[in-house]
C-alpha positions in Angstrom: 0.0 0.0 0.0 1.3 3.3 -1.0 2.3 5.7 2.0 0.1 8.5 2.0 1.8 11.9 1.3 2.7 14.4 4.7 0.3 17.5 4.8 3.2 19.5 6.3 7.2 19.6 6.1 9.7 21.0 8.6 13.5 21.9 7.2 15.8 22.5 10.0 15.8 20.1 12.8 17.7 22.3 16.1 15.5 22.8 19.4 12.9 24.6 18.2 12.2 23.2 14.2 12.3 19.6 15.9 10.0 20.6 18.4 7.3 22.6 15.7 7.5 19.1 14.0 6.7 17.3 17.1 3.7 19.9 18.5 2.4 19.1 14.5 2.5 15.6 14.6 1.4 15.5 18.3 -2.0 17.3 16.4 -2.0 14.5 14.5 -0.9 16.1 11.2 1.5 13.9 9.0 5.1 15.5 9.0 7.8 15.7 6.9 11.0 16.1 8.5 14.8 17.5 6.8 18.1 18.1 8.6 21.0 18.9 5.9 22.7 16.3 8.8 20.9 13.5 8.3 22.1 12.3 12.0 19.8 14.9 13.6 16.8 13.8 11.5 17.5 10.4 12.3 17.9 10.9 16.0 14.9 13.2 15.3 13.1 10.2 14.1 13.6 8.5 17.4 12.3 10.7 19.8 9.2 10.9 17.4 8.3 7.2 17.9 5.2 6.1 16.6 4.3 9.8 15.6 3.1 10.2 11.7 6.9 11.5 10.9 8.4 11.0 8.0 12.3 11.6 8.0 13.9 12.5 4.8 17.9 12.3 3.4 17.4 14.7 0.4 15.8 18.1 -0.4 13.8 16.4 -3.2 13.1 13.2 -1.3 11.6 15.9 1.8 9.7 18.4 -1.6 8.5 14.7 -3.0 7.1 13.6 0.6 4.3 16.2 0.8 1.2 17.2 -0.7 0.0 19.6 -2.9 0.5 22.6 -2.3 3.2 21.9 -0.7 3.5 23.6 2.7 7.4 23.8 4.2 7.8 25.6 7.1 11.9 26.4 7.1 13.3 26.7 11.0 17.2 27.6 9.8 19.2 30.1 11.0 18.5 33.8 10.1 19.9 35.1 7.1 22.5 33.0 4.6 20.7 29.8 5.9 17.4 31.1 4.8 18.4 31.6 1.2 20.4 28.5 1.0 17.9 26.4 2.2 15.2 28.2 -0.5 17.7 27.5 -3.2 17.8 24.1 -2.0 14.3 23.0 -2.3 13.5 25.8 -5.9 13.8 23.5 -8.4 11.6 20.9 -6.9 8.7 23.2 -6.2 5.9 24.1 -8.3 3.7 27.5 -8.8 1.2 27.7 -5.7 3.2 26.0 -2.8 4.1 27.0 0.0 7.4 28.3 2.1 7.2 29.6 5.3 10.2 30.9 7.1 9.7 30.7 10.9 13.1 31.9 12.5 14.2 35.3 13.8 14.8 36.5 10.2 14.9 40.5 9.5 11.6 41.5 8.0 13.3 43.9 4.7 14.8 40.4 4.3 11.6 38.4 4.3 10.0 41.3 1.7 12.6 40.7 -0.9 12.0 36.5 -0.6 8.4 37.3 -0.9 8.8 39.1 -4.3 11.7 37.2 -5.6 9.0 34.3 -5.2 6.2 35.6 -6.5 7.9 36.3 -9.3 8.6 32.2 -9.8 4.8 31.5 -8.4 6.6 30.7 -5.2 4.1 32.1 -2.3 6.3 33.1 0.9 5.2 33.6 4.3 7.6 35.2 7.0 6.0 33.9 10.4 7.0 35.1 13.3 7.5 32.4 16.2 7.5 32.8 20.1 8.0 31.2 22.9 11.1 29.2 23.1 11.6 25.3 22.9 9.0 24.9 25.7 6.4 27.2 23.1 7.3 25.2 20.5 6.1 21.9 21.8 3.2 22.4 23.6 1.9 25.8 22.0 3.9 29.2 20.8 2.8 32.4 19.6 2.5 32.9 16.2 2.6 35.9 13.8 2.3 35.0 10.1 2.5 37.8 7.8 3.2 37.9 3.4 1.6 36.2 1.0 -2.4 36.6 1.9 -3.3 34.0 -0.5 -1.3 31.3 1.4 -2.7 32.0 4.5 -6.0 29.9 3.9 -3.6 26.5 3.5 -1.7 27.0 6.0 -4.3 28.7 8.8 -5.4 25.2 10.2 -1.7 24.2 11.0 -1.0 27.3 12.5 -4.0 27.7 14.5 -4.0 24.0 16.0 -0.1 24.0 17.4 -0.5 27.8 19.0 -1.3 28.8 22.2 -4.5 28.8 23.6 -6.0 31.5 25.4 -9.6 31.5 26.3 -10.4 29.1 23.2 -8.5 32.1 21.4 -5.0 30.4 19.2 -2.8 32.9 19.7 -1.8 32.9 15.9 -4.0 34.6 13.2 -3.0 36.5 10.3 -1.0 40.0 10.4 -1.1 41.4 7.2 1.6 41.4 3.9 4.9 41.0 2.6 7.6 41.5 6.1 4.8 42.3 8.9 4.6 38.9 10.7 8.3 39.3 11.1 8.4 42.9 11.9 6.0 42.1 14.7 7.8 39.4 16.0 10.5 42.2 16.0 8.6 44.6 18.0 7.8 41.7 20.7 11.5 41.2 20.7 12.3 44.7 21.2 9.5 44.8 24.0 11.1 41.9 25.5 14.5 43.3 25.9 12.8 46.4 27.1 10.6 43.8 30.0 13.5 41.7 31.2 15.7 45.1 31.6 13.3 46.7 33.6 12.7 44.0 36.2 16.4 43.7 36.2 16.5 46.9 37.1 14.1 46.4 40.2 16.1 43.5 41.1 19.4 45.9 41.2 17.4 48.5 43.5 15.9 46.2 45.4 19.6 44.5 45.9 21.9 47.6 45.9 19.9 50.4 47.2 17.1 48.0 49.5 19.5 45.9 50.5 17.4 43.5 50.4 18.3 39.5 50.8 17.6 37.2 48.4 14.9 35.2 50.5 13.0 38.6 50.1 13.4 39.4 46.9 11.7 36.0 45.6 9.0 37.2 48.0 8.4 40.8 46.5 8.8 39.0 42.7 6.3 36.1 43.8 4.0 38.6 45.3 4.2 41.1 41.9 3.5 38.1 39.8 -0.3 37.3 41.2 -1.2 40.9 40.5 -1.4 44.1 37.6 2.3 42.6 36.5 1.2 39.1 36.0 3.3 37.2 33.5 5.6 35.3 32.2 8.9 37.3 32.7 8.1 38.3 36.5 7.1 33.8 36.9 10.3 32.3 35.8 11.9 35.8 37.7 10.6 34.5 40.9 11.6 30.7 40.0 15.2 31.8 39.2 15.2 33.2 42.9 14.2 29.8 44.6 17.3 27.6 42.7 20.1 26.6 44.5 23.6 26.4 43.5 23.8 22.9 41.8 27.4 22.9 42.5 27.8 24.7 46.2 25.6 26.6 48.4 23.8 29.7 47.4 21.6 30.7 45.1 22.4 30.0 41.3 22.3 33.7 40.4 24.7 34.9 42.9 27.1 33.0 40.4 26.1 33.7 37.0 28.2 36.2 35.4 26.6 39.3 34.5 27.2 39.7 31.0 24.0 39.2 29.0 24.0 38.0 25.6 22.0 39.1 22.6 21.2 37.5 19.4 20.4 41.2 17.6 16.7 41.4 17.2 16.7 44.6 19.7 18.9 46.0 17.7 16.9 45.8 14.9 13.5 47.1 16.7 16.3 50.1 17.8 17.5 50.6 14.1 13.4 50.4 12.8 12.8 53.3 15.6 15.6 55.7 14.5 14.8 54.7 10.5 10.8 55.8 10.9 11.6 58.6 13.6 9.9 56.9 16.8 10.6 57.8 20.3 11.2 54.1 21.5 14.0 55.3 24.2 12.7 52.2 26.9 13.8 50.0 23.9 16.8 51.2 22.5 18.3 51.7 26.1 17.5 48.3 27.0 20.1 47.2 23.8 22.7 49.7 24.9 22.4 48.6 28.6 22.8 45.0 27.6 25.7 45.9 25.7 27.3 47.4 28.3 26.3 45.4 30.9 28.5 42.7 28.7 31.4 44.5 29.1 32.6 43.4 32.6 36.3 44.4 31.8 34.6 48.3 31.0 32.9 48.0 34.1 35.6 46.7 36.5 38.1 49.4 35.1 35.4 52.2 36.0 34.6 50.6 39.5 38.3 51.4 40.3 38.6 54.9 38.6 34.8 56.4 38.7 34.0 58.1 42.2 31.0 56.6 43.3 27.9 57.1 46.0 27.5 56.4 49.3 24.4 55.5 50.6 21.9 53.8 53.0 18.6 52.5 52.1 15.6 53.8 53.3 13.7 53.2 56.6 10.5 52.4 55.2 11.5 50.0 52.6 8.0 48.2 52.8 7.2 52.1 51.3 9.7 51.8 48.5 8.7 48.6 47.8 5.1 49.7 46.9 7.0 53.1 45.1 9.0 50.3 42.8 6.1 48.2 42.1 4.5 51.4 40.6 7.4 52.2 38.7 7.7 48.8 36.9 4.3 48.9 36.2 4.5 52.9 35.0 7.7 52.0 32.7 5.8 49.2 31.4 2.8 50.9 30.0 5.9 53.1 28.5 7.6 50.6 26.8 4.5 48.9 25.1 3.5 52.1 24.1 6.9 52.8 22.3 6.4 49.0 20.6 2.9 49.9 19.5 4.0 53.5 18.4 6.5 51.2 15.7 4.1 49.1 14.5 1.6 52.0 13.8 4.8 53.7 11.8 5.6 50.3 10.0 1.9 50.2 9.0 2.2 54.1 7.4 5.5 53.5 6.0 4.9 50.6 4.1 1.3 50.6 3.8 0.1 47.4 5.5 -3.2 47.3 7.7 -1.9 46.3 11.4 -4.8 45.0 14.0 -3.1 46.2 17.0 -5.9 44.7 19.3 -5.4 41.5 17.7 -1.6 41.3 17.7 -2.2 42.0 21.6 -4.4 38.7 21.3 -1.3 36.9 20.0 0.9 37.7 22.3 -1.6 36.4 25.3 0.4 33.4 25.3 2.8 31.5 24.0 5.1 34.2 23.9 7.7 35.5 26.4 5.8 38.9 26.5 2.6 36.9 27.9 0.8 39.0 30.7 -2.4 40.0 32.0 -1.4 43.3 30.7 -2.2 42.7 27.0 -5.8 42.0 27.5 -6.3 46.1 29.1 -3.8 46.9 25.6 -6.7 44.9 23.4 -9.4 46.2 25.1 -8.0 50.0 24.6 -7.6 48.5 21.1 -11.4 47.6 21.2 -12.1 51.1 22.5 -10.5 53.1 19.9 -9.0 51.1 16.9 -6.7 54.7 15.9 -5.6 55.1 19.5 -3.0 57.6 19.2 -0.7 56.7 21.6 -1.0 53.7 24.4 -0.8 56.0 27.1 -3.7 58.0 25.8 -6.5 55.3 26.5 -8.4 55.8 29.7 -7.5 52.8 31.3 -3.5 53.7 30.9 -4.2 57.1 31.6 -6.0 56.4 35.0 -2.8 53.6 35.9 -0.2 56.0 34.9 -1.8 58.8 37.1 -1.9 56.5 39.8 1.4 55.0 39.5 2.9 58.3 38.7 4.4 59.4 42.4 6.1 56.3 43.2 7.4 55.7 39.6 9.2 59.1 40.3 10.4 58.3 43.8 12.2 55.1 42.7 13.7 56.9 39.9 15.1 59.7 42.2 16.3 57.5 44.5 17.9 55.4 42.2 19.8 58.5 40.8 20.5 59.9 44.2 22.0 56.2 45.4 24.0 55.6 42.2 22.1 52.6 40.8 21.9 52.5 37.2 18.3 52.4 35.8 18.3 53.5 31.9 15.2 52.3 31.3 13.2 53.2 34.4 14.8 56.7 33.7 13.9 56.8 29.8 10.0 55.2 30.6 9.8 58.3 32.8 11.8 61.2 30.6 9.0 60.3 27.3 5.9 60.2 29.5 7.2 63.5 30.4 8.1 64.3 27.1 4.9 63.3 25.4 2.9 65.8 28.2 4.8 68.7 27.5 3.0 71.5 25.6 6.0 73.6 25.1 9.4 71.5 24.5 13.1 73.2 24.1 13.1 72.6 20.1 12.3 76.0 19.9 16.0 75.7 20.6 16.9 73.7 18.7 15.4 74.8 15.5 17.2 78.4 16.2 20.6 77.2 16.9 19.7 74.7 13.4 19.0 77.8 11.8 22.2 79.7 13.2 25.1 77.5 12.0 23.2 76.0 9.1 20.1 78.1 7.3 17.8 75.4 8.0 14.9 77.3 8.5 12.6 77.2 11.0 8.6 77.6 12.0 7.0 80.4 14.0 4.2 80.0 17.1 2.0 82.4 15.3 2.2 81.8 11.6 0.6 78.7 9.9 2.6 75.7 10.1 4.6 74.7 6.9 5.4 78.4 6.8 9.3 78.5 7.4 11.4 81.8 8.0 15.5 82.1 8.3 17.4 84.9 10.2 20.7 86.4 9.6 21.6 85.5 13.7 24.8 87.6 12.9 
């Protein structure tokens, strides 16, 4: 009896490609598998068992192995890999199937696959995927995004191995050509922005508070059951309760504190200064991991930099309550910096974002997953055009509240000489985007001094531009 043909394929068999293929077959979808190793597919092969898996040695044996349309989903390395592996499978495809690339690629680079494609009848989907190797198995977050008319074969598939949130897949489609992956961009960039800013807390609540760290697992288990619910502050309060596995102590007392990245921040940073978006919550939480890699940079200025004396506060049950504000303050800050790019993604290139539903997506899943992102759908709900996050009611109202404390701990965090860039730059833009009257009257005059460049007048109609001889 002739074997009947896989429904799906999955090219690239590390961590998180093996465990997409197994979440698939788990759903009890047939699945092709490729590995340019064959080794991994065949150990791949193993750990799927009985599983409908099929394991395949060549690129034409894995393009042969599925049905029409074909539907591949490619989980390869970001960039060269991509395009290698596309050229791989080309000549075995038809007109109308189907490639999806799910990794961490650049989004300008998943707009020229998408054409190039189309062009050959190719249709190409960049997909953004969240969630890690644990997402990938038993349910990610998934942001599809290019070629519309694909989106029908592959929905099903996508839909069934995402995360669930109130009967809600946390997948559904985000609009053309490099969107899906310039939203999984912007959740990256929001992420970086997340994990600085409880880092931050943790370094107040260790240098300044003094705090031991029996107490800080408290405070961090205690955030997580209420308006800062999620994913980031759960496995924050985990890390605090694991022991050394090699001495005494906790783990993190001996983990080095020089942060890695794999560059999507710096790509959400390079998208905000390309379409002219305050995202400063972002982009300092980038140059702060950068820096905080730099333990020789930071040793040498220990020695040579004076520093700040200081005791921590009396009532530290008081700054406690002031920190928890200001975590939640920068919060609404930095979301409202990642929505503020994806509204000037969706001018510049022309797309239609749902913003309510990409805050559906990242319910779960995701690393971003938080009670927070239902209040950002329902603001969405409110008022589809919504300006700016911090404008809704609901944000308005928490920042309001929140306000006071949010500026203690920043002030005391200056005052004791514990850096907290992102703390500091959520709080300089809400106070930025309040201000009627800014300094770039300045600006524009000294602009106007050293190079002509014209500038605007409070009581003439704007686009109306006048130069003085300053001299």
């Amino acid at each position: 009896m002739k074997k009947q043909l896989s429904e799906i394929g999955v090219a690239g068999l590390a961590v998180m490609g093996e465990n997409l293929a197994l979440n698939l077959a788990n759903h009890h979808f047939r699945v092709s598998a490729w590995n340019r190793s064959y080794e991994k597919t065949a150990a791949f092969l193993e750990r799927a068992g009985s599983l409908p898996v099929t394991g395949c040695r060549t690129p034409e044996e894995f393009v042969a192995s599925l049905e029409q349309p074909r539907r591949i989903l490619l989980m390869v390395k970001a960039g060269r890999a991509v395009d290698d592996c596309i050229e791989a499978f080309l000549p075995h495809l038809d007109p109308g199937d189907i490639l999806m690339d799910g990794g961490n690629s650049l989004y300008l680079d998943t707009v020229r696959r998408e054409r190039a494609l189309g062009e050959r009848g190719i249709r190409f989907l960049g997909v953004g995927i969240s969630g890690g190797e644990e997402g990938a198995l038993h349910g990610p977050s998934i942001m599809p995004g290019g070629d519309e008319g694909a989106w029908p074969c592959v929905k099903k598939y996508l839909q069934t191995i995402a995360a669930q949130v109130d009967g809600v897949p946390c997948c559904d489609w985000v609009g053309p050509e490099g969107s899906g992956h310039y939203v999984k961009m912007v959740h990256n960039g929001i992420e970086y922005a997340d994990m600085e800013l409880i880092s931050e807390a943790y370094a107040f609540m260790r240098d300044y508070l003094r705090l031991d760290n029996s107490c800080m697992e408290k405070v961090f288990s205690r955030w997580s059951k209420g308006v800062l619910s999620g994913y980031l502050l759960d496995i924050t309060a985990q890390i605090f309760r694991r022991g050394d596995p090699e001495g005494e102590g906790l783990l993190l007392d001996r983990i080095l504190d020089a942060p890695g990245q794999k560059g999507t921040g710096r790509w959400t940073g390079v998208a905000a200064l390309e379409t002219g978006t305050p995202a400063p919550v972002i982009t300092d939480a980038v140059f702060q991991r950068s820096l905080n890699a730099d333990v020789e940079l930071r040793a040498r200025g220990a020695e040579l930099l004076p520093g700040v004396e200081s005791t921590p506060p009396v009532d530290r049950t008081a700054a406690l309550a002031d920190l928890e504000a200001a975590l939640y303050a920068a919060k609404i800050c930095a979301y409202a910096q990642g929505f503020a790019l994806l509204a000037a993604a969706e001018k510049n290139y022309g797309w239609k974002l749902n913003y309510g539903g990409i805050a559906l997506m990242w319910r779960g899943g995701c690393i971003i997953r938080a009670r927070f992102l239902d209040d950002i759908k329902a603001a969405y709900d409110r008022k589809p055009e919504l300006e700016n996050l911090m404008f809704d009611e609901f944000f308005r109202q928490a920042l309001a509240v929140n306000l006071p404390g949010f500026r203690r701990s920043v002030a005391a965090a200056s005052l004791a000489g514990v850096p907290m860039p992102c703390m500091a730059g959520a709080l300089n833009y809400f106070d930025s985007c309040r201000t009627r009257r800014s300094a770039g009257n300045l600006l524009q005059a000294q602009r106007d001094f050293f190079g002509a460049h014209r500038y605007e007048r409070v009581d003439r109609p704007r686009g109306e531009t006048f130069h003085t001889e300053w001299i």
